[in-house]
LUMROGU-460706 format. One line per 3 residues: for each residue x, y, z of N, C-alpha, C. Coordinates in steps of 0.2 Angstrom, whole numbers, padded with zeros to 4 digits. Layout:
<rs>
X:Y:Z:X:Y:Z:X:Y:Z; ... $
</rs>
This chain:
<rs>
-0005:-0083:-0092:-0002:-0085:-0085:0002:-0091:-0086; 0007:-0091:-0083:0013:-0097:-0081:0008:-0102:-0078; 0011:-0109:-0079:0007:-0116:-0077:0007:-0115:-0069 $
0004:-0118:-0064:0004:-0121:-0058:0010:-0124:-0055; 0013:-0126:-0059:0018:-0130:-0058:0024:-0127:-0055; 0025:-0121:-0058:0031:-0117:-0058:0032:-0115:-0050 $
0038:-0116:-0048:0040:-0118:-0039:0042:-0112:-0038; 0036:-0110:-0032:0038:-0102:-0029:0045:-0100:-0025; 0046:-0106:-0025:0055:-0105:-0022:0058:-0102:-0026 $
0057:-0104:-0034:0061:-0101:-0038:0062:-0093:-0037; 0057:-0091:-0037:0053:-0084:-0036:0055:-0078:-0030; 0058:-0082:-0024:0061:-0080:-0018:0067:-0075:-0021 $
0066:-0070:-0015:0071:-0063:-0019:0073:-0064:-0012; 0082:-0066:-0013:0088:-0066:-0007:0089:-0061:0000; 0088:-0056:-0004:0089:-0048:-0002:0084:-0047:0002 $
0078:-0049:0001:0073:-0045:0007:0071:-0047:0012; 0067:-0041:0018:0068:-0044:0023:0061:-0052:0024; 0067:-0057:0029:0062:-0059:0033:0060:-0060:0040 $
0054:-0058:0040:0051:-0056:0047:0049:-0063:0049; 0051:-0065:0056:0046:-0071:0059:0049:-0076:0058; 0055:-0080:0053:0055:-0084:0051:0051:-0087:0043 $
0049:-0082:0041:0044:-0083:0033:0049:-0083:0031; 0050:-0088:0023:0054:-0090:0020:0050:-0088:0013; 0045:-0088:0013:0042:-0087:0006:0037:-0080:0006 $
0039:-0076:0000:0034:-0071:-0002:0027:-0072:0000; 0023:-0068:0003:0018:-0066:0002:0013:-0064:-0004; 0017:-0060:-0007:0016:-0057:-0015:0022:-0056:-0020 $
0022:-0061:-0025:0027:-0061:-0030:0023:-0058:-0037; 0028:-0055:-0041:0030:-0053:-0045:0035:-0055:-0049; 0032:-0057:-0057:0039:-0058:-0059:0039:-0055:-0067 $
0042:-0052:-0070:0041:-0050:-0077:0037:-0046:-0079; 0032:-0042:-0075:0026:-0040:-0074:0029:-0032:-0079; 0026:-0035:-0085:0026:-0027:-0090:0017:-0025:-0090 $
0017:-0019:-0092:0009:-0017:-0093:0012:-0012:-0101; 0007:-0013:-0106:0006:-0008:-0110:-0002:-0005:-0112; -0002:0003:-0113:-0007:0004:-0114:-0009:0005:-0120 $
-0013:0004:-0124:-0012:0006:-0130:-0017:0011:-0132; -0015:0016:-0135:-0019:0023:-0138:-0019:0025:-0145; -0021:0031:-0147:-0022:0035:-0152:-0014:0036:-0156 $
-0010:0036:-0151:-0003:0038:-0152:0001:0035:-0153; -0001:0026:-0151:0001:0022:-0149:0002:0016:-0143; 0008:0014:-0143:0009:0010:-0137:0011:0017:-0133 $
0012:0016:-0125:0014:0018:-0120:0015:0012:-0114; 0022:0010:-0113:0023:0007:-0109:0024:0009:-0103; 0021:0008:-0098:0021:0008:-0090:0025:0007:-0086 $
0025:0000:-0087:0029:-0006:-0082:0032:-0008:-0086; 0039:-0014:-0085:0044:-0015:-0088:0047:-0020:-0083; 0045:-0027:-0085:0052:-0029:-0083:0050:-0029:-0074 $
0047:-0029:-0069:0046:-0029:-0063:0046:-0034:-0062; 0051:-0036:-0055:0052:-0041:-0052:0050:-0038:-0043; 0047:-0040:-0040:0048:-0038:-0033:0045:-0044:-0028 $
0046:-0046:-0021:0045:-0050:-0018:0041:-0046:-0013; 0035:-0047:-0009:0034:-0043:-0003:0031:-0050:0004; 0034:-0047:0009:0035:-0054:0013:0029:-0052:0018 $
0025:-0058:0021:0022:-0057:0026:0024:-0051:0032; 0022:-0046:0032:0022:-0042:0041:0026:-0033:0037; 0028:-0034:0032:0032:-0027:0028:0027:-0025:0028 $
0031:-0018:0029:0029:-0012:0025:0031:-0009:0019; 0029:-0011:0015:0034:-0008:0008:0032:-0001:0005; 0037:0004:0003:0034:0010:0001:0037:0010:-0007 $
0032:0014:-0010:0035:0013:-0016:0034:0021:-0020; 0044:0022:-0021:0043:0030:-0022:0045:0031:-0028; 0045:0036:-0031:0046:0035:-0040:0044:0043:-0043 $
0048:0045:-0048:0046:0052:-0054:0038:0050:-0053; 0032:0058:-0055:0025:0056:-0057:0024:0053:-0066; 0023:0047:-0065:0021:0044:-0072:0023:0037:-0071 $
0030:0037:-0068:0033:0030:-0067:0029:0026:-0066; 0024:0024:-0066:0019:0017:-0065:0017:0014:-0057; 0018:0020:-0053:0018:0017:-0046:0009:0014:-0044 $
0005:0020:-0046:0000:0018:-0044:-0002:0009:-0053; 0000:0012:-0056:-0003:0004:-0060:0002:-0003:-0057; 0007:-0002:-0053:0008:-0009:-0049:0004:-0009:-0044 $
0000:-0006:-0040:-0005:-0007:-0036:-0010:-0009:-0039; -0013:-0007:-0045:-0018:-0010:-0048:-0021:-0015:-0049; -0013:-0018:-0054:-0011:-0026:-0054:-0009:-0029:-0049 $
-0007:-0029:-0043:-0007:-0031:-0037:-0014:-0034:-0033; -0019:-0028:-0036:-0025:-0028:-0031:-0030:-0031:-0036; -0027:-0033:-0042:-0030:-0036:-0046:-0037:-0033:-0051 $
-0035:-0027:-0049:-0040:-0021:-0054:-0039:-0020:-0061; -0030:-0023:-0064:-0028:-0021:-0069:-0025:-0028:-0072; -0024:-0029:-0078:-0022:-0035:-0080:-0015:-0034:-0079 $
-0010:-0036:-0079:-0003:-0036:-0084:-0003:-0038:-0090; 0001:-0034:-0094:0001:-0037:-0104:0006:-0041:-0103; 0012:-0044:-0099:0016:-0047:-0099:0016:-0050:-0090 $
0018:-0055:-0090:0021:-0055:-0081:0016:-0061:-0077; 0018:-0064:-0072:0015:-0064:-0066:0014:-0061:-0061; 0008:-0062:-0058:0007:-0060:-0051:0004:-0066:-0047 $
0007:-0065:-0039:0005:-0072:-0035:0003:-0070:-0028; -0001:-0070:-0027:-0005:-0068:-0019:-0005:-0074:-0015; -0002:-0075:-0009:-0004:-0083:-0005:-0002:-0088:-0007 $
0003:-0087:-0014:0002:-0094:-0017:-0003:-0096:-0023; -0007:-0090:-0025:-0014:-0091:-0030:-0011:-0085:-0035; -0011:-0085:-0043:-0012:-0083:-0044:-0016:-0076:-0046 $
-0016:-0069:-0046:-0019:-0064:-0045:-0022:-0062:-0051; -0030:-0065:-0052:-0033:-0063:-0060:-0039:-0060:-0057; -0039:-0055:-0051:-0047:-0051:-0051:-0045:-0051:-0046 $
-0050:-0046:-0044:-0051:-0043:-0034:-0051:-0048:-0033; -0052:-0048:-0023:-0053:-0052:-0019:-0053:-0048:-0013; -0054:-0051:-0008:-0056:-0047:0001:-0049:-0050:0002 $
-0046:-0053:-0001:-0039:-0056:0004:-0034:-0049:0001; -0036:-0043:-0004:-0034:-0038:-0004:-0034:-0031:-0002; -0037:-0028:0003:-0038:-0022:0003:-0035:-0013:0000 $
-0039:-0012:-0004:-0036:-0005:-0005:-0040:0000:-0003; -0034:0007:0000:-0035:0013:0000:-0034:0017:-0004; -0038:0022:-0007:-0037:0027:-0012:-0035:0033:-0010 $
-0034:0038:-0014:-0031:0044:-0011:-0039:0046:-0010; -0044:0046:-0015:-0049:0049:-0013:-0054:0043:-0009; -0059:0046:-0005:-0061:0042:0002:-0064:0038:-0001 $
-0069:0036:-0005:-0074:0032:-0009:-0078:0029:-0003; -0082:0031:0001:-0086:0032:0006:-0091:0031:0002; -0095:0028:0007:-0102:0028:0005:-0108:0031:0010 $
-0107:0037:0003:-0113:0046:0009:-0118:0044:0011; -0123:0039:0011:-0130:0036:0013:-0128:0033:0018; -0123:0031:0021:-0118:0027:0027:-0117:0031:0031 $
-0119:0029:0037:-0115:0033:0043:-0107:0028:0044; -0104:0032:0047:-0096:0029:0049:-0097:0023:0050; -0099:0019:0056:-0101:0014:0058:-0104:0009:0052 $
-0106:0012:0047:-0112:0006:0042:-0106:0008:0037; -0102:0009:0035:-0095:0012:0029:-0090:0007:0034; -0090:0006:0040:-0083:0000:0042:-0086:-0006:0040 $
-0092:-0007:0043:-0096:-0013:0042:-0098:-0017:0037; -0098:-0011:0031:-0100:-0015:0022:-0095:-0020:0021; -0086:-0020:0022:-0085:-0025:0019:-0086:-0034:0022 $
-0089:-0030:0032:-0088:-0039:0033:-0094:-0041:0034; -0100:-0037:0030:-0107:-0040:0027:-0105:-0044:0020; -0099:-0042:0016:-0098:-0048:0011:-0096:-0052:0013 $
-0091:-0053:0017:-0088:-0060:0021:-0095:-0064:0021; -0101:-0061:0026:-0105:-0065:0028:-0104:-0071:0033; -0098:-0070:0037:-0095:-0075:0042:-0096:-0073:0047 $
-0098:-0067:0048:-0101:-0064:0056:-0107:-0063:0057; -0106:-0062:0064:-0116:-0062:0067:-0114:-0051:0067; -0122:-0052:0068:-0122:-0042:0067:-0119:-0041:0073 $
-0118:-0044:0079:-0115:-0042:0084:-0108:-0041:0084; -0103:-0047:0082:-0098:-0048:0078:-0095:-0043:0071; -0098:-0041:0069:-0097:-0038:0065:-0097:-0029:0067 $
-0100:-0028:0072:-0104:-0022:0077:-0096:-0020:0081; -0093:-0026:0084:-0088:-0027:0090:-0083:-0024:0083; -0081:-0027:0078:-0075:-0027:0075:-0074:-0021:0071 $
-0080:-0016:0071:-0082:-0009:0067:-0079:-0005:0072; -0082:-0006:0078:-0080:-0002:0084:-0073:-0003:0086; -0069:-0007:0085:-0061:-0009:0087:-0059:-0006:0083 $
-0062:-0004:0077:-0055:-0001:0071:-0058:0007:0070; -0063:0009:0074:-0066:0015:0073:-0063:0019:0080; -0062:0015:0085:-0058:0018:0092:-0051:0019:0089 $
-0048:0012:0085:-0041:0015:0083:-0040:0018:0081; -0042:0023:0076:-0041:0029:0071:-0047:0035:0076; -0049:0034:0081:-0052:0040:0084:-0056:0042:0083 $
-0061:0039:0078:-0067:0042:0077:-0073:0040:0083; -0074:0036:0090:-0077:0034:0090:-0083:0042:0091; -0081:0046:0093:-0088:0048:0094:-0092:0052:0087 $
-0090:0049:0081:-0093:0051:0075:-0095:0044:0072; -0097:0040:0077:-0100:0034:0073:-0108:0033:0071; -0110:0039:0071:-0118:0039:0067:-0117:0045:0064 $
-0111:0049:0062:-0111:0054:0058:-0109:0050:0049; -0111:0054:0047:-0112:0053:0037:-0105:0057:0033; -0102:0053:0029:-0095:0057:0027:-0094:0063:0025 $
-0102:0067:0024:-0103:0073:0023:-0101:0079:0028; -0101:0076:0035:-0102:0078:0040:-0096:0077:0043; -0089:0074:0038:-0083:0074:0041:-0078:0078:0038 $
-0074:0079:0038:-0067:0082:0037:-0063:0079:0033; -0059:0079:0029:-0055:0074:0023:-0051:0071:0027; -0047:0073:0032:-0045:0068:0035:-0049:0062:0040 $
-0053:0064:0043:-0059:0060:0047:-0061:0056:0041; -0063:0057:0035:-0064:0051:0029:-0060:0049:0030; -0053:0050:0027:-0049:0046:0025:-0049:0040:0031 $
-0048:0041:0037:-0048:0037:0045:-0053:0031:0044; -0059:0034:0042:-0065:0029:0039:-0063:0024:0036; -0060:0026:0030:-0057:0021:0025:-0052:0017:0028 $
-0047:0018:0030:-0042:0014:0033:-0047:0010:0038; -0048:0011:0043:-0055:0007:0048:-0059:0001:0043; -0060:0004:0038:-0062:-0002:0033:-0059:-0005:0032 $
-0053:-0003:0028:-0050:-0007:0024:-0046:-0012:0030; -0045:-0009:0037:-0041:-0014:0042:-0047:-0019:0042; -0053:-0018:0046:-0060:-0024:0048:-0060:-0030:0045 $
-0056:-0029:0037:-0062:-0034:0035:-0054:-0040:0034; -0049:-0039:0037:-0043:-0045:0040:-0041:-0046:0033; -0038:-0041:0027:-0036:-0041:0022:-0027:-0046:0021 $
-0027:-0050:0018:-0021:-0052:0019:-0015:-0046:0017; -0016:-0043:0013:-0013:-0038:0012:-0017:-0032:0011; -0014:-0025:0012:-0017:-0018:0014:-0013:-0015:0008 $
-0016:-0013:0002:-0012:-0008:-0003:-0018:-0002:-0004; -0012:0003:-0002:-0012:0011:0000:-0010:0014:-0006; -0015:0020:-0008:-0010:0022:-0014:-0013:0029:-0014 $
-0006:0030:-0011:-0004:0038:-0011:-0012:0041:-0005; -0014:0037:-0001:-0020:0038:0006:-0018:0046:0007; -0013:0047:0008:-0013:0057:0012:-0010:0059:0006 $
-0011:0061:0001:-0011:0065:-0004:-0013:0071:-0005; -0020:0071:-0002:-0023:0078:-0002:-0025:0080:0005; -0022:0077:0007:-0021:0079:0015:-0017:0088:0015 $
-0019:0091:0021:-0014:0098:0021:-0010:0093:0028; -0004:0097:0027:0003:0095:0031:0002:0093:0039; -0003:0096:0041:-0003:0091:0047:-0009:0086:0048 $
-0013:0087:0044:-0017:0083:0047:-0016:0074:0042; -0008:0075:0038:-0005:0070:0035:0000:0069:0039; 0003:0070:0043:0007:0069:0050:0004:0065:0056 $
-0004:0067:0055:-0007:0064:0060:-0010:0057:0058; -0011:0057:0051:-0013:0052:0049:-0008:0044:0047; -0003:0049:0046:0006:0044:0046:0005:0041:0054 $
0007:0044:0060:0005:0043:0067:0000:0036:0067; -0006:0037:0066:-0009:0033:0067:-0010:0027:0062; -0008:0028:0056:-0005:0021:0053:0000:0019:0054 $
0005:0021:0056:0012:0018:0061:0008:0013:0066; 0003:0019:0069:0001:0011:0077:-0002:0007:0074; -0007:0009:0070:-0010:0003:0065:-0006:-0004:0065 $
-0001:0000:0061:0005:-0007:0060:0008:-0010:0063; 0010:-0007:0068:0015:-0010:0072:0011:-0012:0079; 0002:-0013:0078:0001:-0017:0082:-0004:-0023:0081 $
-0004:-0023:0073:-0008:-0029:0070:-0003:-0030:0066; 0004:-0026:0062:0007:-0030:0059:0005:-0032:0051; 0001:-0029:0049:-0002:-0032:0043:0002:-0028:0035 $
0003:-0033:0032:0006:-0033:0029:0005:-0026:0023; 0007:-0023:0021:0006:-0015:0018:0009:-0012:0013; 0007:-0010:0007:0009:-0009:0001:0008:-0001:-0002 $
0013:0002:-0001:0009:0009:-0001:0014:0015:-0004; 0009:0017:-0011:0013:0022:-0016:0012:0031:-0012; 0017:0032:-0014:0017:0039:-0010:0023:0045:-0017 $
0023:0050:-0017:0028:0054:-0018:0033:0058:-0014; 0031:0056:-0007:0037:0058:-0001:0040:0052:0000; 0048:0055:-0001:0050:0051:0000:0053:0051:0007 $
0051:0057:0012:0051:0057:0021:0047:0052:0023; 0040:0053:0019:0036:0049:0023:0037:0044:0019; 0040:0039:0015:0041:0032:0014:0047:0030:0019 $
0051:0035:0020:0056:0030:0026:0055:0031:0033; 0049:0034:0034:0046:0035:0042:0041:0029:0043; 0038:0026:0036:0033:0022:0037:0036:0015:0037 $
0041:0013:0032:0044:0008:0028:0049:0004:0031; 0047:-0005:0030:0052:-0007:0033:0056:-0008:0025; 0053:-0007:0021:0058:-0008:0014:0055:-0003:0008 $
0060:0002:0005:0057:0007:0000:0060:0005:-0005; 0054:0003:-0009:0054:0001:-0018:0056:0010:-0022; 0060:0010:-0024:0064:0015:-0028:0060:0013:-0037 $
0057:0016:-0041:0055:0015:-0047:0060:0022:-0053; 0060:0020:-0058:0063:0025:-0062:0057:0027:-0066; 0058:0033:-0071:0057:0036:-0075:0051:0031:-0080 $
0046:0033:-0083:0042:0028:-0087:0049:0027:-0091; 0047:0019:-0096:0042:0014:-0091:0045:0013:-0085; 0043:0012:-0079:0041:0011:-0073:0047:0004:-0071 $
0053:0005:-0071:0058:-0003:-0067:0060:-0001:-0060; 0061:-0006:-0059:0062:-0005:-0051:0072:-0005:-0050; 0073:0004:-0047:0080:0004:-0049:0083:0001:-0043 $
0079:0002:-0037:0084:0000:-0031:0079:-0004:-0024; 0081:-0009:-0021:0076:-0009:-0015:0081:-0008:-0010; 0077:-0001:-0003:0083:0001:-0002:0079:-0004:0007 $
0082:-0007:0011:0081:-0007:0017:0082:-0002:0020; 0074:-0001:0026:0076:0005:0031:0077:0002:0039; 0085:0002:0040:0085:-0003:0045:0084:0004:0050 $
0080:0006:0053:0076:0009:0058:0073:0006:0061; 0073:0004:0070:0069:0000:0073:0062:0001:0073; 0056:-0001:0072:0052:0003:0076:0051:0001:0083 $
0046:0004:0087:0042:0007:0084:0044:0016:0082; 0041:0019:0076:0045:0025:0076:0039:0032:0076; 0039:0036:0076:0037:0042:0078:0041:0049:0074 $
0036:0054:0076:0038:0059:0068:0045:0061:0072; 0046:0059:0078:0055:0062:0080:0058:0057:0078; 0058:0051:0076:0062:0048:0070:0063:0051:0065 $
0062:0057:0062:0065:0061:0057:0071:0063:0058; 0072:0065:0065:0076:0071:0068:0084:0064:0066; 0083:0056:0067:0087:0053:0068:0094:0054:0060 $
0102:0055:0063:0106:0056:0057:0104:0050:0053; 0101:0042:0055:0101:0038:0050:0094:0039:0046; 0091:0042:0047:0084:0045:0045:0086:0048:0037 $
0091:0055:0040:0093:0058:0035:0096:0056:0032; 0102:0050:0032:0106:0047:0027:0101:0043:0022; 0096:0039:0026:0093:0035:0020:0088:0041:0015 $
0084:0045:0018:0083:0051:0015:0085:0052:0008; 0091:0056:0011:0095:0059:0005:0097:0052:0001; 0099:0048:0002:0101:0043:-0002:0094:0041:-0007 $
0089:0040:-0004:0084:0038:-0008:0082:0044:-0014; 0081:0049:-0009:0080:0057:-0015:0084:0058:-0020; 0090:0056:-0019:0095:0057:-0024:0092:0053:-0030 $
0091:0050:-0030:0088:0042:-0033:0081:0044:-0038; 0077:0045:-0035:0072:0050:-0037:0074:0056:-0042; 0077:0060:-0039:0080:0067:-0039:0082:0065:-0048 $
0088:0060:-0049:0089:0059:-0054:0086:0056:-0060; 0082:0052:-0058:0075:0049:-0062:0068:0055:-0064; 0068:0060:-0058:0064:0065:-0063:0068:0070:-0068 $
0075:0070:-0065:0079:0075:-0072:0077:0073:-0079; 0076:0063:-0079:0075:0062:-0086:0071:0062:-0089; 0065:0063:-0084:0058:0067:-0085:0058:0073:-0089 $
0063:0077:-0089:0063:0085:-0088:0066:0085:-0096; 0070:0080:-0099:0075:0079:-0105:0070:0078:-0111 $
</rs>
């Protein structure tokens, strides 16, 4: 890791947006390569990644399958080392989890011994900064926003993949993550109950505002969610383009229907579309 000393201004990316007034990155990224090493050899990942992500965005991050999307959220969330690069969360260095990161997984990783209710509340028994009533109030706020309230003594066995996934996000919002990194959350979702679930993470955001980092393969649902979509190429994994979605929010699934919806769309796809052909080579 780079010294202390090295000035996060330096680090500032011109181009992206600032929301509020923020002048400084939220989560910086600078030179961040990943290699894995096997039987066959090296296999590089990442390469070369630079990205800036500001306090209040939504950043989506869309790319060919293999391109490195879900291992920049690794190393983001601090689950994964980088072989090369920095990462910088707050102003700290990023060398291991923490609660100031939250992630969501494709799959619900729910705890079946747990009813809904005791699955929002595990993460702000590690805080250990609230009384049980307090922590009671703030399970119930994120279990009304995603609509489960009246499955709050049912067991994750007893819900539906989308009703987990709800759970999960309810957690991962409770416990006041400075950043939310989502990766690939409706993945195995069927097509509406992935529409429904894009809905309620739209109000999510756009009424707490929290800051959001989230791999997907659609590239409809990255510019319906996104206020800035990270473009990645073909392994290793560099970032070909950051494209701004200047779409006001708040938005809704009839934001697709909008021609600037479709422009940025196809411009994005295209993008994509050419990065898996050299997949295909």
């Amino acid at each position: 890791m780079a010294g202390e000393e090295k000035r996060l201004e330096e680090l500032e990316n011109e181009n992206a947006i600032v929301i509020e007034g923020d002048t400084e990155p939220k989560v910086i990224l600078r030179g961040v390569r990943k290699v894995y090493k096997g039987g066959n050899g090296e296999t590089v990942a990442l390469d070369n990644v630079d990205l800036d992500i500001y306090d209040n965005e939504f950043v989506c991050v869309v790319g060919p399958s293999g391109c490195g999307k879900s291992t920049l959220l690794n190393i983001i969330a601090g689950l994964q080392d980088p072989t090369e690069g920095d990462v910088i969360c707050d102003g700290e260095y990023v060398e291991d989890t923490g609660v100031d990161r939250g992630v969501v997984f494709q799959q619900y990783a729910l705890f079946p011994w747990l009813t809904v209710k005791k699955n929002v509340e595990f993460g702000l028994k590690l805080k250990r900064e609230y009384t049980k009533q307090q922590r009671e109030e703030i399970a119930m706020k994120y279990i009304k926003m995603v609509g489960l309230e009246r499955f709050v003594n049912s067991f994750p066995k007893e819900l539906s993949g989308g009703m987990k996934q709800r759970v999960a996000l309810a957690r991962a919002y409770a416990v006041n993550p400075s950043i939310l990194l989502l990766d690939e959350p409706f993945g195995a979702l069927d097509a509406q109950t992935r529409v429904q679930l894009q809905t309620e993470l739209l109000k999510m955001w756009e009424e707490e505002r929290k800051t959001c980092f989230f791999i997907t393969h659609d590239v409809e649902e990255a510019i319906l969610l996104a206020s800035k979509v990270v473009v990645m190429s073909a392994s290793p994994g560099r970032i070909i383009e950051i494209v701004d979605v200047d779409i006001p929010y708040p938005r809704t699934q009839e934001t697709k229907m909008l021609p600037r919806f479709t422009e940025i769309k196809n411009y994005v796809w295209n993008m994509v579309y050419k990065e898996y052909l050299e997949v295909q080579k």
